[in-house]
N, C-alpha and C positions, 0 to 999 in steps of 0.2 A: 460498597458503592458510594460514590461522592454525591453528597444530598442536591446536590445541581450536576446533573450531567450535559457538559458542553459539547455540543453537536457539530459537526461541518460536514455540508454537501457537496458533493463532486460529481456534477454529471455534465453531460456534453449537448446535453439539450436546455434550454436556457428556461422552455415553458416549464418543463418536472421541475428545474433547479426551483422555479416560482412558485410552484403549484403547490411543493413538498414546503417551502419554506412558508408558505401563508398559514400553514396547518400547523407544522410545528413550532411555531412562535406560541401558537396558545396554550401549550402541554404544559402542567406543571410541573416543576422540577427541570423542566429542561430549557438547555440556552443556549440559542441560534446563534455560532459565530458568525457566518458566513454561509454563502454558495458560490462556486466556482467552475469553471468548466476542466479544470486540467491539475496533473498534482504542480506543476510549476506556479499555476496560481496562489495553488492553497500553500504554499513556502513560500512563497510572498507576498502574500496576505499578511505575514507575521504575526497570524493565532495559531499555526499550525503547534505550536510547542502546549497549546490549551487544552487543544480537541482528547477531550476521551473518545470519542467515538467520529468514525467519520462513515459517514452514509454514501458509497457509490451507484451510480445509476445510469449506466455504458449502454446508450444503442449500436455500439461497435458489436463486432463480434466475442462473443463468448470468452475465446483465449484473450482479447487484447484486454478484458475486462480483470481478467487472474493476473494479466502482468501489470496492469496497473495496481491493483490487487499487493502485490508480492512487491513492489517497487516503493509502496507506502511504508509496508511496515517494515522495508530494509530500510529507509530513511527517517521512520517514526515509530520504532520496536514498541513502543507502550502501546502504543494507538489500537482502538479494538474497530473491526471495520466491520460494515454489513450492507451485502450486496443486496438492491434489488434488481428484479426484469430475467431473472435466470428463465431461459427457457424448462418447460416440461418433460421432466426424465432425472436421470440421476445424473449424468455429464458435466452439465452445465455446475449445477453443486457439489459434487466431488473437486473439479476444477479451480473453485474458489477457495473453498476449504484448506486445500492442497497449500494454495499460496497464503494463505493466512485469515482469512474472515471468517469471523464468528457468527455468521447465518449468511446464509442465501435464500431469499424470497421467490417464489415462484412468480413466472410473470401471467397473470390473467387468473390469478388464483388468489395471490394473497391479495388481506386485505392493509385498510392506512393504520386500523388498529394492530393488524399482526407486524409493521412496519417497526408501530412506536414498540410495542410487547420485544420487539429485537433489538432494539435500541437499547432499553431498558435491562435486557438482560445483557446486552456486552457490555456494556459497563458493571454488571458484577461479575465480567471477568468469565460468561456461560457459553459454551459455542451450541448453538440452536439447529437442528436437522428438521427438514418439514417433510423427511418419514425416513421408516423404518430401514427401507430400501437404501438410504442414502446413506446411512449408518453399516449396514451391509456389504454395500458396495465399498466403502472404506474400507474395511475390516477383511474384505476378499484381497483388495491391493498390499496394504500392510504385509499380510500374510505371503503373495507371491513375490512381492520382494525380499521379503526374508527365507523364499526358499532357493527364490533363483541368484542371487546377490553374493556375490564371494566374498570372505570375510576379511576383513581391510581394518590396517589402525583407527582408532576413532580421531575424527577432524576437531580438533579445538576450532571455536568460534571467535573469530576476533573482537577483541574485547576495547571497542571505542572510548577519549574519555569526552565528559560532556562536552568539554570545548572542541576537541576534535568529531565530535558528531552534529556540530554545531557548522563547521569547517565543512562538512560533506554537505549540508545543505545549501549552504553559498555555493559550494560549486554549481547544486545542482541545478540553481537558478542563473547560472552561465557567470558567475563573478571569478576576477581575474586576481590573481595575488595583490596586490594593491589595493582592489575594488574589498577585497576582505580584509585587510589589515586595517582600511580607515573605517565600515561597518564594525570590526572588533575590539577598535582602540589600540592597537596593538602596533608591533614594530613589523616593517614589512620581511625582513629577517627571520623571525617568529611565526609571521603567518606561513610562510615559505616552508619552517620546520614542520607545521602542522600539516601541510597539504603531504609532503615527504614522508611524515609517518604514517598518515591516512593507507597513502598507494601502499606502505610499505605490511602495513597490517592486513589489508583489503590484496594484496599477492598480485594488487595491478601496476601496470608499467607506467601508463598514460590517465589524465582526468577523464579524458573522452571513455577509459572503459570502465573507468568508477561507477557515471550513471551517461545517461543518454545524452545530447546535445541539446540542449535549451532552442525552442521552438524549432528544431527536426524532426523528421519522423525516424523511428530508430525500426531496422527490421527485426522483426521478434523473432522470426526463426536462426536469424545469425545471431541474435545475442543471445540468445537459448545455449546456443552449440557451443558459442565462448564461453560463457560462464561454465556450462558442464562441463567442457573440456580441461578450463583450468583449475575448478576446482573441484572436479570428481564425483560430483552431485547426480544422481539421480533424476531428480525432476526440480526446477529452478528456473520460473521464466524468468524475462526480463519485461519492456513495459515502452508501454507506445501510450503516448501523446496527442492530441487534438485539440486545436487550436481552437478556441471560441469566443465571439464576442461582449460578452459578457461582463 
């Protein structure tokens, strides 16, 4: 675990975004990049490439919270997330997990020290369950996928390089071949090959289905159904957006 662990929050309410940030400024060891309402913000913030850990906090609904969730760490694979405001039950946690975060907090339960204690442990890298149940109920899905799941070649993962993962996040902040070539330094020719290998790696046609539209809302259940469909996945949301003033 990195002796300072760098923080960013992401929620769509602006008072949490403040509330959490006046508190976690005074922790030791750890350091507030930012708070943002949306992940377009936090890629253009230009700390996202810092954050060990990025804290979400969705008064959307539950699913839009997993596809943003799932849309981070397709953009930010390092990045350890942890949700809070999970409603009560195993759903809502299961759901997050799934897409990738390393704790889900209960909402009206936990508390701001069980907050930091999550923080803390995803950055070494721990995924934290707030019971036994939720551990269970994992452990139940795993298993009926692997009885009902017919057995299929295994999927190589495409394997990004930093400059072209670098490349995906200018798009995903709405930049145009050009608008990326003078941010990169680079020849517009160049940038052009890099966005061509991106789709070509990623088994998509268009940018529009690489990530969402910059300040649209994208429907989760049709991006849901594309993504599984082209790429044969199981369960894989996609990731809705909300605009905030912030």
């Amino acid at each position: 675990m990195p002796s300072t662990i760098h923080v960013s929050i992401l929620s769509d309410s602006r008072i949490l975004r403040e509330a959490i940030s006046s508190r976690l400024i005074l922790e030791d060891g750890i350091e507030l990049l930012g708070a943002v309402g949306t992940v377009r913000d936090l890629l253009q913030s230009g700390r996202a490439d810092r954050a060990e850990v990025v804290l979400i906090h969705s008064t959307s609904a539950p699913a839009d919270t997993a596809q943003i969730t799932w849309e981070l760490k397709r953009l930010l694979p390092s990045v350890r997330v942890v949700v809070a405001g999970c409603r009560r039950g195993e759903a809502d946690a299961v759901r997050a997990i799934e897409a990738g975060a390393s704790a889900c907090l209960e909402n009206g339960a936990a508390t701001y020290r069980d907050l930091v204690d999550a923080v803390r442990a995803a950055a070494r890298g721990q995924v934290t369950s707030p019971s036994l149940e939720i551990l269970a109920e994992i452990g139940r899905r795993i298993k009926s996928l692997s009885e009902t799941r017919e057995p299929s070649p295994p999927q190589s993962t495409p394997e990004l390089s930093a400059r072209e993962a670098e490349v995906v996040r200018l798009i995903a902040v709405g930049l145009a071949n050009k608008q990326i070539a003078r941010r990169l330094g680079i020849k517009l020719s160049t940038a052009k090959n890099h966005v061509h290998n991106v789709l070509h790696k990623m088994n998509v046609k268009r940018r529009r289905d690489l990530v969402g539209s910059p300040g649209r809302h994208v429907e989760p259940e049709k991006r849901v159904k594309q993504v599984r469909k082209r790429k044969g996945i199981t369960h894989q949301p996609g990731m809705v957006t909300t605009r905030s003033t912030f």
